[in-house]
KOLTOR-407215 format. One line per 3 residues: number of its first residue (from 1); their letters; for each residue x, y, z of N, C-alpha, C, O. Coordinates in steps of 0.05 Angstrom, whole numbers. Example, Ala and Ser with C-alpha at 12.3 -4.5 7.8 and 13.67 -1.06 7.14 Angstrom:
# residues 2
1 = as = 264,-114,156,246,-90,156,264,-66,156,285,-66,169; 257,-45,142,273,-21,143,258,1,157,268,23,161
END
This chain:
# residues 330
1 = xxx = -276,-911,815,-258,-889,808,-229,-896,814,-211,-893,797; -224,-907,836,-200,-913,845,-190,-934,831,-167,-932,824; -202,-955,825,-200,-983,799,-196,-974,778,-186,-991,763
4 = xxx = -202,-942,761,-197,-926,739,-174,-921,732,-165,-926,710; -158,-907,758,-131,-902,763,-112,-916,766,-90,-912,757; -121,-940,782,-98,-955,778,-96,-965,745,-76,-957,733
7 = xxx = -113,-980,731,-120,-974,709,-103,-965,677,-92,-974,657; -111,-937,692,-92,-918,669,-68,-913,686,-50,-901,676; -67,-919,703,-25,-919,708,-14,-942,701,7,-943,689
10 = xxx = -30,-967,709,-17,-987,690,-13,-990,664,8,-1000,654; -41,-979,646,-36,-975,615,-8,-957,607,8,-962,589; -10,-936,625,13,-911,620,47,-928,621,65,-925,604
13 = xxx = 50,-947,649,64,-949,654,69,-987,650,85,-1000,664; 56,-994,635,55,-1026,634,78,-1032,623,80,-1056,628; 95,-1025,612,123,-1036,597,149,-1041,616,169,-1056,617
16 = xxx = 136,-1021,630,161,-1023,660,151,-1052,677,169,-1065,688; 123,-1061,678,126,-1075,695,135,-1112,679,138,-1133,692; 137,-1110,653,145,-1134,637,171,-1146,644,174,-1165,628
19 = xxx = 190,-1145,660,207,-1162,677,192,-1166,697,187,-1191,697; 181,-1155,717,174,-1163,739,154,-1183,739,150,-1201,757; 133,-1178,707,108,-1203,710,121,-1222,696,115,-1245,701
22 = xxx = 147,-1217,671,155,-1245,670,166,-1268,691,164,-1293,693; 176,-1252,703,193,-1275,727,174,-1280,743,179,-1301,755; 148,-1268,751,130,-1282,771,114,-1303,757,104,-1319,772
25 = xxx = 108,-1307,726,109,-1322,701,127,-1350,712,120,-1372,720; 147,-1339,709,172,-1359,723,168,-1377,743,168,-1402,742; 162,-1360,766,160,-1376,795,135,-1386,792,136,-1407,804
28 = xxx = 106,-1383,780,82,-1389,775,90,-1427,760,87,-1451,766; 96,-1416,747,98,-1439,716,124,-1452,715,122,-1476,716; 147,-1443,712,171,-1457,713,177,-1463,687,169,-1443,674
31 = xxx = 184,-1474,676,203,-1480,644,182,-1506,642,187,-1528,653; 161,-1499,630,138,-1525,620,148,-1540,599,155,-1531,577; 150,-1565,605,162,-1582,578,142,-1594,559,127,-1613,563
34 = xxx = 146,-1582,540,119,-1586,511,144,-1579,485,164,-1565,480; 127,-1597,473,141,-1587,441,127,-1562,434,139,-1555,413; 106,-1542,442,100,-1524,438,121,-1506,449,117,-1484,440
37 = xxx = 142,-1506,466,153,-1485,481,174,-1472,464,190,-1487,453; 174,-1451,462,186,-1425,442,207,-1441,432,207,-1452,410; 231,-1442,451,257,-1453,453,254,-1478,435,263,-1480,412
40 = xxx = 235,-1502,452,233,-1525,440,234,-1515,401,248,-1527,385; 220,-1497,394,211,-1494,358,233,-1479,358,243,-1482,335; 249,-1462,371,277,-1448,356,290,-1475,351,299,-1478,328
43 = xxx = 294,-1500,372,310,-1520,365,304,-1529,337,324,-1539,325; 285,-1529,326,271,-1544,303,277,-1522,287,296,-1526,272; 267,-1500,286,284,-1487,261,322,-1485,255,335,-1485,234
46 = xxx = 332,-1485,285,363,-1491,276,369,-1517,265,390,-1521,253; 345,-1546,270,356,-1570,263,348,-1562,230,363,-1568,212; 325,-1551,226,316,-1548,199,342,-1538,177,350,-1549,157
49 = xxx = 353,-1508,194,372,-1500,171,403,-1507,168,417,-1505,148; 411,-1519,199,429,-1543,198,430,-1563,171,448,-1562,154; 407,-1582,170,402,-1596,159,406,-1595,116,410,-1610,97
52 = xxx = 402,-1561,124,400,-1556,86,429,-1536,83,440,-1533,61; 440,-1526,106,468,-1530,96,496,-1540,102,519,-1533,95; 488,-1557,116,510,-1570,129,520,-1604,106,504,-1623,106
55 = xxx = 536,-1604,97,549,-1629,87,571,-1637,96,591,-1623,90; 574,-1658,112,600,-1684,107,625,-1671,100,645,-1665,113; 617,-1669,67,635,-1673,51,656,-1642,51,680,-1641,56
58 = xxx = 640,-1620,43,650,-1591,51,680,-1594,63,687,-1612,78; 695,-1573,53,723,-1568,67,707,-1557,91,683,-1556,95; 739,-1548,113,725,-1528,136,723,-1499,132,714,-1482,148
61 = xxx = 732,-1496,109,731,-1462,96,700,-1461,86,685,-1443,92; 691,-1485,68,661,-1482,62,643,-1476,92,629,-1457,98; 648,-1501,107,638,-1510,133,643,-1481,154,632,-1482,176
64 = xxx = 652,-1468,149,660,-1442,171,639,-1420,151,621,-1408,163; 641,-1417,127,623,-1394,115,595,-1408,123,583,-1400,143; 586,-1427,110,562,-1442,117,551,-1446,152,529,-1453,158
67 = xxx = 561,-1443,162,556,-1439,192,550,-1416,191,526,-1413,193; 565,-1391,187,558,-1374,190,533,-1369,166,514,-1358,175; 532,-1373,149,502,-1363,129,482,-1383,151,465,-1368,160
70 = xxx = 477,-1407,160,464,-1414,184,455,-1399,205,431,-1398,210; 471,-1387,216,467,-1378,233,449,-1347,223,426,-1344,233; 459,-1327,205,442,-1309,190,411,-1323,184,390,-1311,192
73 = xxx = 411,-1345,173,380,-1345,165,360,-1350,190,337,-1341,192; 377,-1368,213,363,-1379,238,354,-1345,245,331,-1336,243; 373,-1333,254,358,-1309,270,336,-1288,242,313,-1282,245
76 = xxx = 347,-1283,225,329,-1266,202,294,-1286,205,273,-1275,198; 293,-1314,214,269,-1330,214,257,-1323,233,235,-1312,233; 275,-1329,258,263,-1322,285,259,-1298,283,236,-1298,275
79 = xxx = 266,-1272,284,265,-1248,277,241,-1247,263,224,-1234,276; 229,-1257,236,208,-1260,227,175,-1263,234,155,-1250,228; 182,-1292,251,162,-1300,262,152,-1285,283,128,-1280,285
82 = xxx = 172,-1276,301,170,-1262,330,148,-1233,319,129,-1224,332; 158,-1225,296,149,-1202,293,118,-1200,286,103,-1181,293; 109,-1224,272,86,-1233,262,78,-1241,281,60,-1227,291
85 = xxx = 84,-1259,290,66,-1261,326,58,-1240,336,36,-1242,346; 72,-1213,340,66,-1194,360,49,-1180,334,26,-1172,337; 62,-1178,311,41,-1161,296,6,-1174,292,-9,-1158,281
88 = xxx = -3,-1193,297,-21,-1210,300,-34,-1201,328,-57,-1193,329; -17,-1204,352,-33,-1201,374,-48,-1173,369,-71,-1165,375; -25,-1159,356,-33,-1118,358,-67,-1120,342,-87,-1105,345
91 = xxx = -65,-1134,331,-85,-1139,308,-114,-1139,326,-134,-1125,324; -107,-1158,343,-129,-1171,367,-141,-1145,386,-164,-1136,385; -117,-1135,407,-112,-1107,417,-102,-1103,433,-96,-1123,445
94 = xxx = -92,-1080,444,-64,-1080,459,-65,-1099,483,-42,-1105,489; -76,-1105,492,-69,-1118,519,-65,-1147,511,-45,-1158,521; -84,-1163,491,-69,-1181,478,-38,-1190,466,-25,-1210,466
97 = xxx = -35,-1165,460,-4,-1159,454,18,-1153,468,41,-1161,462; 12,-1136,493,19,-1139,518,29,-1167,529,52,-1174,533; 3,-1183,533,7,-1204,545,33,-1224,527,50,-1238,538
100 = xxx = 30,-1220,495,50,-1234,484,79,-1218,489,102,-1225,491; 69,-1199,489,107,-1196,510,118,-1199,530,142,-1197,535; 88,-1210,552,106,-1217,573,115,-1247,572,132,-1260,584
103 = xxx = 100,-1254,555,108,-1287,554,131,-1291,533,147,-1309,535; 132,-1273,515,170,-1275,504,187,-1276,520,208,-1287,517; 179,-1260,546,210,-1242,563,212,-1270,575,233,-1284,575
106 = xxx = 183,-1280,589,185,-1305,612,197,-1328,598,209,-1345,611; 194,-1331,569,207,-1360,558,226,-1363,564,234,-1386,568; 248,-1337,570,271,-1339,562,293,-1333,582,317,-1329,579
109 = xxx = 279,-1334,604,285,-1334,631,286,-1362,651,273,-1381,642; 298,-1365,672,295,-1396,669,305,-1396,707,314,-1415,721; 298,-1369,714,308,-1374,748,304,-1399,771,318,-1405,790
112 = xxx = 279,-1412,760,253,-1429,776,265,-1451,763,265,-1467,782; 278,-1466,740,282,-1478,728,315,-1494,743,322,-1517,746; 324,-1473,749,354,-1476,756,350,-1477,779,364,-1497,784
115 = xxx = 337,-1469,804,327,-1470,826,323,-1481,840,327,-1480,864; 309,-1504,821,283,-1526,828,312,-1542,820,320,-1553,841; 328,-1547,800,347,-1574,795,362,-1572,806,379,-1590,806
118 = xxx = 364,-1552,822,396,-1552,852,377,-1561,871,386,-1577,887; 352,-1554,873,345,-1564,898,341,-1593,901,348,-1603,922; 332,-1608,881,328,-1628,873,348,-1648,882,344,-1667,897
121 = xxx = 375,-1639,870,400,-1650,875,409,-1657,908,416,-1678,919; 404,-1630,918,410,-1627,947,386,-1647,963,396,-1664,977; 367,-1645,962,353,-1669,963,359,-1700,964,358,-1718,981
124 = xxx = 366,-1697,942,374,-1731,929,412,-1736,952,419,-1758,960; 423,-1718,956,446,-1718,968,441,-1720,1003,453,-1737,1015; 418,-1698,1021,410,-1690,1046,397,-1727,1043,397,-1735,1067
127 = xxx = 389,-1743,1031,376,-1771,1033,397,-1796,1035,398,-1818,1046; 411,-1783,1020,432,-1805,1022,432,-1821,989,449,-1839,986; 416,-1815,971,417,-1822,944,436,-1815,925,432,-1799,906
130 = xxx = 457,-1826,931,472,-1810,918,474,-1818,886,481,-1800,872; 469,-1840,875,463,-1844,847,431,-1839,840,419,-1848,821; 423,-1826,857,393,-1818,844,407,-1773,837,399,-1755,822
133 = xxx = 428,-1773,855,434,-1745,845,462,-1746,823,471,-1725,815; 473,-1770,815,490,-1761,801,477,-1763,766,486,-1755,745; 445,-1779,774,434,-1788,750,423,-1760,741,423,-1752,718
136 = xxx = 412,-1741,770,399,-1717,761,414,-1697,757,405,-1675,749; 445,-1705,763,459,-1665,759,472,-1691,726,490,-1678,715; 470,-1706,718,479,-1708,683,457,-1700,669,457,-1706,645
139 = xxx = 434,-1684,681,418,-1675,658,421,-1643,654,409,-1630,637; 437,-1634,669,434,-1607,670,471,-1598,662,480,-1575,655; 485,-1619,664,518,-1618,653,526,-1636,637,513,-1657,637
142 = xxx = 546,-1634,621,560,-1647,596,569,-1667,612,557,-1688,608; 592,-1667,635,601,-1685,640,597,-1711,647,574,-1716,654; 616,-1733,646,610,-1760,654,597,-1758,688,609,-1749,708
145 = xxx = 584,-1764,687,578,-1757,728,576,-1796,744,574,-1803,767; 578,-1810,723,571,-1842,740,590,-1849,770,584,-1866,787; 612,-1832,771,629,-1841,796,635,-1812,809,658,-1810,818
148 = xxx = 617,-1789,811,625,-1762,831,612,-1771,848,590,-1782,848; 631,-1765,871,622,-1771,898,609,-1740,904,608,-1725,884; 597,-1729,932,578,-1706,943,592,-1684,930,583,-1671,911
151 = xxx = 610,-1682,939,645,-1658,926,634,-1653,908,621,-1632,911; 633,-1667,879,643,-1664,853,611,-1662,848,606,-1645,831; 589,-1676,859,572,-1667,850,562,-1635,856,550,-1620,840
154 = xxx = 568,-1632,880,571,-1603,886,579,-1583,870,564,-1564,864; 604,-1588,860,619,-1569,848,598,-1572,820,583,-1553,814; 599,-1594,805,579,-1587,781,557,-1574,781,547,-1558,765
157 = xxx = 547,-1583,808,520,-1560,803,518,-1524,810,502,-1506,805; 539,-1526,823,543,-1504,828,557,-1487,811,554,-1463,809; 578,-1506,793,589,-1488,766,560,-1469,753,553,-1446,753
160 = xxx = 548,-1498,742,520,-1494,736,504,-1475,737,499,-1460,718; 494,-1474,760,477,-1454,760,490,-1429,766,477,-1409,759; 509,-1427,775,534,-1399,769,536,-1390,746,535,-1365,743
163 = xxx = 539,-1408,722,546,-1396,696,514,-1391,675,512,-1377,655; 495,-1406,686,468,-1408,680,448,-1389,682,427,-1384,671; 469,-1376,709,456,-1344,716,457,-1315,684,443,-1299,673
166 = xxx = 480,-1325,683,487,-1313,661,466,-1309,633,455,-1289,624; 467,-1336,627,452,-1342,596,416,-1351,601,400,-1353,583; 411,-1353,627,383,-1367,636,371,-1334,651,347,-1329,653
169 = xxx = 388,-1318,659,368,-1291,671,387,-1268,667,373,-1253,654; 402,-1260,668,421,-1230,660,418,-1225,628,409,-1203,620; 423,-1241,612,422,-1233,595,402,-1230,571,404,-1216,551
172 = xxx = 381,-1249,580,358,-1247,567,346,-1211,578,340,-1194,561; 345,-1208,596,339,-1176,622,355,-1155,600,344,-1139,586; 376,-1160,600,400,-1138,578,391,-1136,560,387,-1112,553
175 = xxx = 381,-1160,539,378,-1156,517,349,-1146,512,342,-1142,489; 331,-1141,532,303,-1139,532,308,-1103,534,300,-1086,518; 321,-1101,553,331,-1073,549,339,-1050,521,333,-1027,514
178 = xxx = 353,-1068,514,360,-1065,488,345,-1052,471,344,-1028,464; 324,-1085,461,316,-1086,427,290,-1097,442,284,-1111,423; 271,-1101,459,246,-1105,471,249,-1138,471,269,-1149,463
181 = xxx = 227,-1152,480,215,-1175,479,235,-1187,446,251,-1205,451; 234,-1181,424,249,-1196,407,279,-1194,407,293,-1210,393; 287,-1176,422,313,-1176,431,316,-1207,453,333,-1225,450
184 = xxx = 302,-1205,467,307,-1229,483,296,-1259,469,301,-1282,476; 283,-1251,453,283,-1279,438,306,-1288,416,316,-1310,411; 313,-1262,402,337,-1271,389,360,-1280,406,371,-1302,402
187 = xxx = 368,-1262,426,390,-1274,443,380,-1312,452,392,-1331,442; 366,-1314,466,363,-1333,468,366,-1357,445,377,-1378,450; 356,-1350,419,364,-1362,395,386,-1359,388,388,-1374,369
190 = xxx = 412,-1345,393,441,-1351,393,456,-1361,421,480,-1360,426; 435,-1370,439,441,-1384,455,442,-1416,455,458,-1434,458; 418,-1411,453,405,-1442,434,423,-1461,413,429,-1485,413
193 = xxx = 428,-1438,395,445,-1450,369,484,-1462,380,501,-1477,371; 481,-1442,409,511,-1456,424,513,-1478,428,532,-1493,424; 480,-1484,441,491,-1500,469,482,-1530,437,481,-1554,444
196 = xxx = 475,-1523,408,464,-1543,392,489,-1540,375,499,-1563,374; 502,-1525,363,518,-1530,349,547,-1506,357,555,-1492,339; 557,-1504,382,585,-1493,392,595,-1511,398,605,-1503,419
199 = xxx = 601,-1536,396,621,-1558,401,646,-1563,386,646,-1564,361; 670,-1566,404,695,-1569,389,695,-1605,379,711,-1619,390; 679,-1615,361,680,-1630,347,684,-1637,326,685,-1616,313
202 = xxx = 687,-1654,312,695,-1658,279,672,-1652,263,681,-1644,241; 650,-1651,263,622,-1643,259,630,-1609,260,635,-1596,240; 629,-1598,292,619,-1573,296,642,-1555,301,638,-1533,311
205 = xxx = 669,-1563,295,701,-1542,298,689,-1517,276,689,-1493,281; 680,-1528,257,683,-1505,243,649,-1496,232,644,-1472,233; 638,-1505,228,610,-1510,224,598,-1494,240,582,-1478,231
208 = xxx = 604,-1495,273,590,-1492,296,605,-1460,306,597,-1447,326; 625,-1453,292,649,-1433,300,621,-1406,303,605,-1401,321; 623,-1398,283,609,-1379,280,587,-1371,307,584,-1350,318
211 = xxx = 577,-1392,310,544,-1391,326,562,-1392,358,551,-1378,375; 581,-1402,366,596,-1411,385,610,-1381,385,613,-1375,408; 618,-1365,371,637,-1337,377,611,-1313,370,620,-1290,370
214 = xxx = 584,-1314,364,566,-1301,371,557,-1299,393,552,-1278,405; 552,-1330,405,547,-1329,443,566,-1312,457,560,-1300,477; 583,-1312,449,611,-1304,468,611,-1275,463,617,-1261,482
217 = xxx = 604,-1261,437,602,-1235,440,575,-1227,457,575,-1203,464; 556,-1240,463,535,-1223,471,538,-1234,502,531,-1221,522; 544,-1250,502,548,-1256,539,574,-1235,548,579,-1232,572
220 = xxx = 585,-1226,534,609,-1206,548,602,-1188,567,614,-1186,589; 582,-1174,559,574,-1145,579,560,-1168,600,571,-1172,622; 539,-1181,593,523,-1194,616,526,-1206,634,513,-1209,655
223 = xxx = 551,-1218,626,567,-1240,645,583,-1219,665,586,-1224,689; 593,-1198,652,606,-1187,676,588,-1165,694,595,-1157,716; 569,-1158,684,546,-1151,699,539,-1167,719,531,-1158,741
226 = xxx = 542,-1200,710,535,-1220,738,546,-1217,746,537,-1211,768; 577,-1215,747,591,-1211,766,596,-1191,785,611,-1190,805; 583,-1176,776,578,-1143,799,557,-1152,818,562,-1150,842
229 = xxx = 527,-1166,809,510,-1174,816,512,-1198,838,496,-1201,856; 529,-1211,834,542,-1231,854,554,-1218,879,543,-1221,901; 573,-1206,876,584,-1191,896,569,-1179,908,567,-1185,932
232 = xxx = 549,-1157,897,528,-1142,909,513,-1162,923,517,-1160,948; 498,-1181,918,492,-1205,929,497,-1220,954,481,-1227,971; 523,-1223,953,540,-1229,968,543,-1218,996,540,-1228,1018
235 = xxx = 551,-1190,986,541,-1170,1011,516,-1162,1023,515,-1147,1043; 497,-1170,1013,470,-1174,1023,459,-1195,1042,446,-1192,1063; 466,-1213,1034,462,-1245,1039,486,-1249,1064,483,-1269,1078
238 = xxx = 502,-1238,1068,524,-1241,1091,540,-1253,1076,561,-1252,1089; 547,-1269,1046,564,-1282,1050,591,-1265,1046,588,-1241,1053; 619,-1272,1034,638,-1259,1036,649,-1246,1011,666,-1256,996
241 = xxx = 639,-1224,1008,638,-1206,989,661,-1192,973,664,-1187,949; 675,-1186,996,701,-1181,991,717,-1198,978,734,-1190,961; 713,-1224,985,732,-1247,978,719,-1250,950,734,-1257,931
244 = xxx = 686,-1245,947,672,-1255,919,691,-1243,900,702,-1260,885; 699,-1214,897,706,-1195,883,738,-1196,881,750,-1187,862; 752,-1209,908,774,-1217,901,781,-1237,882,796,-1236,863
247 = xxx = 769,-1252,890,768,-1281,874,766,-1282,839,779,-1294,822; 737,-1259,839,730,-1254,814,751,-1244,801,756,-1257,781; 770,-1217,807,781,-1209,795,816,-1223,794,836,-1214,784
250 = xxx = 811,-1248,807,834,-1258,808,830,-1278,782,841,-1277,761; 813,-1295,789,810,-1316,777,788,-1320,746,792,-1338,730; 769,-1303,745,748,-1308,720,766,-1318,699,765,-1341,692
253 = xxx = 785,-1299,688,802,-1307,666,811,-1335,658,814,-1341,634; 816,-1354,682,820,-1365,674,796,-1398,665,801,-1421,659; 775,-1385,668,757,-1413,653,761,-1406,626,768,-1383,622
256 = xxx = 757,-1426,603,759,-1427,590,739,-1416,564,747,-1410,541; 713,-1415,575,703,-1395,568,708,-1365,575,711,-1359,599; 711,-1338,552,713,-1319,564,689,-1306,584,695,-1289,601
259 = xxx = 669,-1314,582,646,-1306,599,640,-1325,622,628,-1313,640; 644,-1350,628,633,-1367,650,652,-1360,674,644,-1358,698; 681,-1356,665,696,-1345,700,679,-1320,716,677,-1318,741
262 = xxx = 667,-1302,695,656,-1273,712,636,-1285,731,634,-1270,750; 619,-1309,735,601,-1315,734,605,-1341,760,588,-1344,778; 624,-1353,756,634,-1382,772,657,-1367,795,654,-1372,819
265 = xxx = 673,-1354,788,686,-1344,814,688,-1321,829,705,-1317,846; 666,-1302,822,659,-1292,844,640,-1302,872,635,-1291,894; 631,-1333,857,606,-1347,871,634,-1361,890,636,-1358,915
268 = xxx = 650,-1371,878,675,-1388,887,683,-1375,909,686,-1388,929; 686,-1346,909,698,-1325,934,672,-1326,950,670,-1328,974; 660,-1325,937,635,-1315,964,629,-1342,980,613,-1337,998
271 = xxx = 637,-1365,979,623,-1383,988,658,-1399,1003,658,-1412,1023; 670,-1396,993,707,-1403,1012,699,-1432,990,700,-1454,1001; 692,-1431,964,700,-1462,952,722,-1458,930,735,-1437,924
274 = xxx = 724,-1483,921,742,-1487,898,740,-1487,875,760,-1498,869; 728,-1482,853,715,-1485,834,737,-1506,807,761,-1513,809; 719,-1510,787,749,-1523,769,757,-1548,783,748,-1554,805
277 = xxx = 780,-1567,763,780,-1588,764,791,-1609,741,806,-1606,723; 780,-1626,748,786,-1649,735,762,-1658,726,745,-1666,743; 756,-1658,703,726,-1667,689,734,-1690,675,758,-1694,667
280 = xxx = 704,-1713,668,714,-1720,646,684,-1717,631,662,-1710,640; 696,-1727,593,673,-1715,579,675,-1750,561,695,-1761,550; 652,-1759,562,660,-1781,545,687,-1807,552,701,-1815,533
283 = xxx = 689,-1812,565,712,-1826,578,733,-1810,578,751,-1823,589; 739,-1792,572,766,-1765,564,769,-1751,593,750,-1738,603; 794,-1753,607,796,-1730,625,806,-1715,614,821,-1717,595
286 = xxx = 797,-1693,628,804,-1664,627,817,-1646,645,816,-1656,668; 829,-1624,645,838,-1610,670,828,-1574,660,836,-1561,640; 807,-1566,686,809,-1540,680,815,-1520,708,808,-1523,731
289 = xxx = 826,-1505,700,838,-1483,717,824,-1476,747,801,-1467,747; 835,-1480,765,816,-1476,795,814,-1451,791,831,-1436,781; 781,-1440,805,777,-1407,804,775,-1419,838,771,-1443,842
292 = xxx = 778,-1401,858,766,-1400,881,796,-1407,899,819,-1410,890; 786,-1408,928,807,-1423,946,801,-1443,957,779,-1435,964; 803,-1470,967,789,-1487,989,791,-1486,1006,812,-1496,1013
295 = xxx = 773,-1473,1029,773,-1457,1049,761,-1476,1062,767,-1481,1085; 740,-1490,1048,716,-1507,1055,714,-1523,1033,716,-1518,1009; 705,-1555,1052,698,-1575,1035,672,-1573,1022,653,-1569,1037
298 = xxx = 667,-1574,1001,631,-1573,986,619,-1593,990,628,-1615,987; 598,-1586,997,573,-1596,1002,545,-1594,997,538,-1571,996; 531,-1605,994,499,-1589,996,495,-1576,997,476,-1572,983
301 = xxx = 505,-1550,1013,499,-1536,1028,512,-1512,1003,503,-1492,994; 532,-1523,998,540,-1501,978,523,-1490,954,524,-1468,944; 509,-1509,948,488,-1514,923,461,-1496,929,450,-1481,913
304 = xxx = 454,-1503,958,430,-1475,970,441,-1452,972,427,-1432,970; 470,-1451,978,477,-1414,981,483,-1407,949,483,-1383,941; 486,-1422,936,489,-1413,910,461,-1407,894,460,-1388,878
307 = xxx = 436,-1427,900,420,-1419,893,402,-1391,900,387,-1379,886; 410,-1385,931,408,-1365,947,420,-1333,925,409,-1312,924; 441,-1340,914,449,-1315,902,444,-1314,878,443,-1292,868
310 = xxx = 438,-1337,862,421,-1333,840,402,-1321,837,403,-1305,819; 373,-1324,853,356,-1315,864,363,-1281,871,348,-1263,862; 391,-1274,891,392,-1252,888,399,-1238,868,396,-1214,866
313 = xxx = 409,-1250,851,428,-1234,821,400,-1230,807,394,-1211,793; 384,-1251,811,350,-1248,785,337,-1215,804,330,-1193,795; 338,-1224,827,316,-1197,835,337,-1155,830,328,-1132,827
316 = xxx = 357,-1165,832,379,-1135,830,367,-1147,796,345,-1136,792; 373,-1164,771,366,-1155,753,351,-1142,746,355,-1121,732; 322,-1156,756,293,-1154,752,300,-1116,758,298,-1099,740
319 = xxx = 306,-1111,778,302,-1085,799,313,-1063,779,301,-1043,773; 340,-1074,770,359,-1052,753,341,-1047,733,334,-1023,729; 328,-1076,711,310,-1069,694,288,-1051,686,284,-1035,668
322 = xxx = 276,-1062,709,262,-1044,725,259,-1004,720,245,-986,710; 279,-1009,732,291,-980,738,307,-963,720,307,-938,720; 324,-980,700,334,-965,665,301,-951,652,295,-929,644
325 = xxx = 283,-984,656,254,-967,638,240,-944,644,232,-928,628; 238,-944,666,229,-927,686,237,-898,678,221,-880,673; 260,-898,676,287,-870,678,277,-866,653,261,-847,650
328 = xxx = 285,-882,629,276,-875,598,250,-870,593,245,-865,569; 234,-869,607,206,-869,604,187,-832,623,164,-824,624; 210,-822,634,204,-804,652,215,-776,652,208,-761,670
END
């Protein structure tokens, strides 16, 4: 009788708990690498419709419309399929279907993922390997990494998984809110199409514009959501909260993305680092804007308290999520 009830409160109330079993999905499984993985086949449909309209030859006025009709068919596909998938499971029966929504929400989440490659790093650094960690934080950043010393590797991974919070767990959570399980797969598919074709290159200036100023509209609310979530964080965890929120509201503005400062310097305040710098990309230096103060030299150490608030920004998501369904549902 008692196995009945729990039962039918879960049937009643199973939609509320689809953040909480995705991310334990997460910590279970981690970001499995297969060409079967969701993400992995969005890549292949953006290389697919890349491929049939993208030309060489095109002005950048063709190349700017044509990105954008790209970008329209990629999500109207994904949008397609997603729906047929779930309309398929319903077919089977609800709990079938169920289960395929918790595994949309978990694809597209990536807490364990980011987690595991700071820890990794910190590792390879607490050993003394220091080209076994500059080989492992160039898989997770653009930049040249062959000559960062502990510092610089620091600071990259910690940009990293600062701004990763953003596009890897807040905003997939937001968008699930939204528009359900295909809400978070489409976002993630105009995430995807960024990080594949948003490059300021001769290829992707204009081609890539479109898909590159769609990321940027949908990370706006979420990114500064992280940044409340940080702070809150912050003050949980002991670190310096006050300063997170100073920092944040001093400095976000100026990265160069409009969404990655909400995200990188409130972590910058909470932790007394420096963020920003001198990068290079391709033999090219660069100079971008310091968020933070150097209060303290970075270290290892910086990379575990950062992963520390990642971890807290995923569970206040998970929690908030949580708790919007809950409210709408009651």
């Amino acid at each position: 009788m008692e196995l009945q009830v729990v039962l039918d409160w879960f049937t009643k109330h199973s939609y509320v708990c689809i953040p909480i079993l995705a991310f334990i999905l997460d910590m279970i499984l981690g970001d499995p690498r297969s060409n079967l993985h969701p993400v992995v086949l969005i890549g292949r449909v953006i290389s697919f419709f890349e491929a049939v309209f993208y030309k060489d030859t095109d002005n950048d006025t063709k190349k700017l419309w044509y990105g954008g009709i790209t970008v329209g068919f990629i999500l109207l596909t994904i949008y397609i399929i997603t729906s047929l998938i779930l309309w398929l499971a319903g077919l089977i029966n609800e709990w079938v279907y169920y289960l395929v929504e918790v595994v949309l929400v978990y694809v597209t989440i990536s807490p364990r993922s980011l987690g595991g490659a700071g820890f990794e790093i910190t590792r390879l650094l607490k050993q003394g390997f220091i080209d076994d960690a500059r080989k492992r934080v160039s898989w997770i950043v653009g930049r040249d990494t062959e000559h960062l010393d502990e510092s610089e590797i620091t600071r990259a991974t910690v940009e990293t998984i600062a701004e990763n919070t953003v596009d890897g767990i807040v905003a997939p959570l937001f968008f699930f809110l939204i528009a359900g399980p295909i809400g978070s797969i489409l976002y993630r598919t105009a995430n995807t199409m960024d990080s594949m074709m948003g490059y300021k290159n001769d290829k992707y200036m204009y081609f890539g514009r479109v898909a590159a100023r769609l990321d940027d509209i949908l990370n706006w609310i979420p990114a500064r959501i992280t940044f409340l979530l940080f702070v809150i964080t912050a003050f949980i965890m002991r670190f310096d909260a006050p300063e997170a929120l100073r920092i944040g509201l001093r400095d976000a503005w100026k990265h160069p993305s409009p969404n990655g400062g909400y995200a990188e310097a409130p972590v910058a305040g909470a932790l007394h680092i420096r963020l920003g710098g001198f990068n290079q990309y391709f033999n090219k230096r660069t100079f971008r804007e310091y968020m933070g103060d150097p209060k303290e030299t970075m270290n290892r150490l910086h990379i575990t308290r950062t992963i520390y608030m990642m971890y807290g920004a995923t569970f206040l998501a998970i929690l908030i999520s949580t708790a919007v369904i809950w409210g709408t549902m009651n």
